[in-house]
C-alpha positions as CSV (number, residue, x, y, z in Angstrom):
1,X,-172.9,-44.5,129.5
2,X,-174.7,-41.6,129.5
3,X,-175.5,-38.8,132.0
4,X,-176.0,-35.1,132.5
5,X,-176.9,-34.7,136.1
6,X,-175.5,-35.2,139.3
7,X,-177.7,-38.2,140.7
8,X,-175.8,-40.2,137.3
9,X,-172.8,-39.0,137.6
10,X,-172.8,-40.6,140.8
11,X,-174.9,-43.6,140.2
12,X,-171.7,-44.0,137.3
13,X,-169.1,-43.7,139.8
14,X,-170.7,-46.1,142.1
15,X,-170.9,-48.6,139.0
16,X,-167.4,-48.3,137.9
17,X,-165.7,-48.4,141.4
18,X,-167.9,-51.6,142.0
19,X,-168.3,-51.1,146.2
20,X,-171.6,-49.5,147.2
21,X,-170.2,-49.1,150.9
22,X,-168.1,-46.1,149.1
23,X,-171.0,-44.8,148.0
24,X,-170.5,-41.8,150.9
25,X,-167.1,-41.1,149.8
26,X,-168.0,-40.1,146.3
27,X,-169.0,-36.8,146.9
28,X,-165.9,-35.7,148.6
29,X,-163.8,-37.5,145.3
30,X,-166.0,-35.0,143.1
31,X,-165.4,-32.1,144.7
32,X,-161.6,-33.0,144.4
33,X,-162.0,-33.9,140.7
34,X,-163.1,-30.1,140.2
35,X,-161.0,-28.9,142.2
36,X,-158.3,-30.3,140.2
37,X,-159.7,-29.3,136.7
38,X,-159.9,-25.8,137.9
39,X,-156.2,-26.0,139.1
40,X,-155.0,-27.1,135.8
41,X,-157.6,-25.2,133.3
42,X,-157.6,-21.4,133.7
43,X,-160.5,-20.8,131.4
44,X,-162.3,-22.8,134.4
45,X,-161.6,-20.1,137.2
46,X,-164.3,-17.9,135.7
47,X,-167.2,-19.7,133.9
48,X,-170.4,-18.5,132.3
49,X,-174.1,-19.6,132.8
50,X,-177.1,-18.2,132.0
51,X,-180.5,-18.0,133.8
52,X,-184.0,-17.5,132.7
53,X,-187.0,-16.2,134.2
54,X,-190.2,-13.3,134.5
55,X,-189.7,-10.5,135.4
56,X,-193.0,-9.4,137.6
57,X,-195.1,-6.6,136.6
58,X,-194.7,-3.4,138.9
59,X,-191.1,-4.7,140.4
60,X,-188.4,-2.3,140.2
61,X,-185.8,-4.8,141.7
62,X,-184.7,-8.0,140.3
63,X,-182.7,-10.3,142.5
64,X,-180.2,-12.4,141.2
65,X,-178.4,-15.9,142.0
66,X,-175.1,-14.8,144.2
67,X,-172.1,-14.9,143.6
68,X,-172.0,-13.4,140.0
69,X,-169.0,-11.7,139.0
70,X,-170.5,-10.0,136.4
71,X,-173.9,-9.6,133.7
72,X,-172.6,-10.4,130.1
73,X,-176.0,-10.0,128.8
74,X,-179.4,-9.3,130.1
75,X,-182.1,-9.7,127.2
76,X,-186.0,-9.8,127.5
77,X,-187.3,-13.1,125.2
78,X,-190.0,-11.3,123.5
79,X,-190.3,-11.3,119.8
80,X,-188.4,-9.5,118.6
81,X,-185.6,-10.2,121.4
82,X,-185.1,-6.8,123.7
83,X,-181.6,-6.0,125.0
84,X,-181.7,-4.3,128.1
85,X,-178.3,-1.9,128.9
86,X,-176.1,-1.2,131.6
87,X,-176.2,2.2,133.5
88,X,-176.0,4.0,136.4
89,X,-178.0,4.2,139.4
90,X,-178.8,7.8,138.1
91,X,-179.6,7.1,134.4
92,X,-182.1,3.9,136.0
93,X,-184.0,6.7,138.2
94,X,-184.4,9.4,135.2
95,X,-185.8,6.9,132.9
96,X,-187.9,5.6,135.5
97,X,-189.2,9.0,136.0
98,X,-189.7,9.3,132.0
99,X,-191.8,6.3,131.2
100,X,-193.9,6.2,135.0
101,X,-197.0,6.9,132.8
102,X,-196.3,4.2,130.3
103,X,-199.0,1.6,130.3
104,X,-196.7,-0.9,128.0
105,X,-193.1,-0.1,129.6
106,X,-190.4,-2.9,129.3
107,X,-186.8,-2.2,131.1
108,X,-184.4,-0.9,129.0
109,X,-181.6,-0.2,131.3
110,X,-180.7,-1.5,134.9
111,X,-177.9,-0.8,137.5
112,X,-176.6,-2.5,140.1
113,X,-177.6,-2.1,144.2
114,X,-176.0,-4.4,145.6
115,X,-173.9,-7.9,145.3
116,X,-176.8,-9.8,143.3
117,X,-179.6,-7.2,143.2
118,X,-180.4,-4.6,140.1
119,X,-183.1,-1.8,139.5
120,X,-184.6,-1.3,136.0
121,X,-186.3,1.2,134.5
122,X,-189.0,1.5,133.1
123,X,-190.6,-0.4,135.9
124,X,-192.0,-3.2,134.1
125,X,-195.7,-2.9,133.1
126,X,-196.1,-6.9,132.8
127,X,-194.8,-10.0,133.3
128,X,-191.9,-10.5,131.0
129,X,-189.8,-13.4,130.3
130,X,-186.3,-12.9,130.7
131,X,-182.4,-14.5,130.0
132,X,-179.1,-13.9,131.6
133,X,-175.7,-14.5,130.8
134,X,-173.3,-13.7,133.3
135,X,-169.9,-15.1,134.9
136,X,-168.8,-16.1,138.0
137,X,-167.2,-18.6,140.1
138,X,-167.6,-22.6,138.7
139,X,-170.1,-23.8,141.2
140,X,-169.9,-26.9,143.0
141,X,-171.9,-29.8,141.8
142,X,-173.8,-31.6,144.5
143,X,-177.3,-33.1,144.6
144,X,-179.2,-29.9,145.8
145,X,-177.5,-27.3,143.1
146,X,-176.7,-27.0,139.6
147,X,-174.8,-28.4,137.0
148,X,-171.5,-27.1,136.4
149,X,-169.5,-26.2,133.3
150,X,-167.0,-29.0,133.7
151,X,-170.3,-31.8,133.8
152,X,-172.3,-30.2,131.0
153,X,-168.9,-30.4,128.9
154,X,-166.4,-33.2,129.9
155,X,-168.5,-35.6,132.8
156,X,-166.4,-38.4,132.1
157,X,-163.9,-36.8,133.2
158,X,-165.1,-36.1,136.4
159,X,-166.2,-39.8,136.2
160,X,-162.5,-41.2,135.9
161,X,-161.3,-38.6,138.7
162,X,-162.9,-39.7,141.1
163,X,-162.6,-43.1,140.6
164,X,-159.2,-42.1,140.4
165,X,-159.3,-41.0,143.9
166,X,-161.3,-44.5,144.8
167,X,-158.3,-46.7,143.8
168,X,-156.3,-44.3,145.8
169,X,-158.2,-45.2,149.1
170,X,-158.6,-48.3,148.6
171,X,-154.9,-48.9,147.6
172,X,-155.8,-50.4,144.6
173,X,-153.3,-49.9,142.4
174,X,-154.5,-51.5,139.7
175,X,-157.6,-49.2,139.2
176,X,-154.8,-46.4,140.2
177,X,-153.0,-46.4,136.8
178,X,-156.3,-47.7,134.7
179,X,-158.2,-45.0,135.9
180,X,-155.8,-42.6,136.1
181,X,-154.8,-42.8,132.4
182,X,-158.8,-42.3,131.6
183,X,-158.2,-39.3,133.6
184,X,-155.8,-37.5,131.8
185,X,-156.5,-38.9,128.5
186,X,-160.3,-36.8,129.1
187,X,-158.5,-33.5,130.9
188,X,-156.1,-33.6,127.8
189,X,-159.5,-33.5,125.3
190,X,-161.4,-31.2,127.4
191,X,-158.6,-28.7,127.3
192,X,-158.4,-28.6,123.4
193,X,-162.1,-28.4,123.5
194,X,-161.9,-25.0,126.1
195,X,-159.1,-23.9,123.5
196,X,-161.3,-23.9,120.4
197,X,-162.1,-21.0,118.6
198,X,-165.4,-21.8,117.5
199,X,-166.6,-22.4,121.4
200,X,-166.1,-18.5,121.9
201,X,-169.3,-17.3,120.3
202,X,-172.7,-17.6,119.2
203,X,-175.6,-15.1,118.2
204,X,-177.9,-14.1,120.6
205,X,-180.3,-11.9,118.9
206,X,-178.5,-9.0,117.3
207,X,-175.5,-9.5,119.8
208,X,-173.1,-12.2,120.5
209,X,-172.6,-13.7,123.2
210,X,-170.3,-16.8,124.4
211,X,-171.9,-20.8,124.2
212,X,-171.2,-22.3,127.3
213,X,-173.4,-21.4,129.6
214,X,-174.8,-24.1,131.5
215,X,-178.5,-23.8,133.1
216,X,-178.3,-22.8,136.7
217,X,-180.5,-22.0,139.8
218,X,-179.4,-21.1,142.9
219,X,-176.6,-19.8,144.7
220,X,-172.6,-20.5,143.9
């Protein structure tokens, strides 16, 4: 019983609850399974992710997923990795001025423009692969968007919730209390898991930067 994505996280629900007629009910149970994770786990109110990507050659604007709260870290992935700073508007357009003849410039700083755009300097001179890290709000997880922190790190607990919520409208009480003890018993693990002190960090180049950053595209 194993699964990563939405499509079996669903298909696992469906399975356990035993009634494919429910089967358009189980979105709505997910969304109150996370909504219920978040309510009792802080450290869920604000999660990270990371993205990766090119940036194109000539483009002085890169446009990012919204809803970000904030950039943790914006690195280029060559070898060896590049770290690219956070500045002001005015430092981005004095370096951009600096390195305009470069035939090999790489952004070494950006600043924000707006909710989800930045401008870097130096413009880049080719297409360079890029990753993220950022935080922002936990993202719903549905069949068009991403995964989300709490189904990268604890699904079966999102499993149990919402067939949780199944015995509840089917007034099966039974499944109520079966599933319900699953529930808690994997909400109980996955907040000692959050707690650890070994989850906080790992190395990211020279710097170091948190683990759990699920892959996302998209919007929040």
């Amino acid at each position: 019983m194993s699964f990563d994505n939405y499509s079996g996280l669903f298909q696992e629900i469906v399975d356990l609850v035993g009634r494919g007629g429910l089967r358009p009910k189980v979105p709505g149970w997910v969304s109150l399974a996370e909504a219920e994770a978040v309510m009792e786990i802080r450290d869920l109110r604000e999660v990270r992710y990371k993205t990766t990507g090119n940036l194109v050659a000539g483009a002085t604007e890169l446009t990012l997923i919204s809803g970000i709260h904030g950039i943790d870290l914006l690195q280029l992935d060559e070898n060896p990795v590049r770290v690219v700073r956070s500045g002001s508007i005015s430092q981005v357009v004095d370096r951009r001025a600096l390195d305009s003849a470069a035939a090999d410039a790489f952004p070494v700083v950006y600043a924000w423009t707006g909710s989800n755009t930045i401008e870097l300097a130096p413009t880049p001179a080719a297409a360079t692969p890029y990753t993220i890290y950022y935080t922002g709000a936990m993202g719903k997880v549905n069949e068009t968007k991403y995964t989300s922190n709490i189904l990268e790190e604890a699904p079966h607990y999102l499993m149990y919730a919402a067939a949780f919520h199944s015995a509840v409208y089917t007034r099966n009480a039974e499944n109520e209390e079966r599933f319900g003890k699953q529930r808690d018993r994997i909400l109980g693990q996955y907040k000692k898991f959050l707690a650890r002190s070994d989850k906080k960090t790992i190395q990211v180049g020279r710097h170091v930067t948190p683990p759990d950053y699920p892959q996302t595209t998209g919007s929040f």
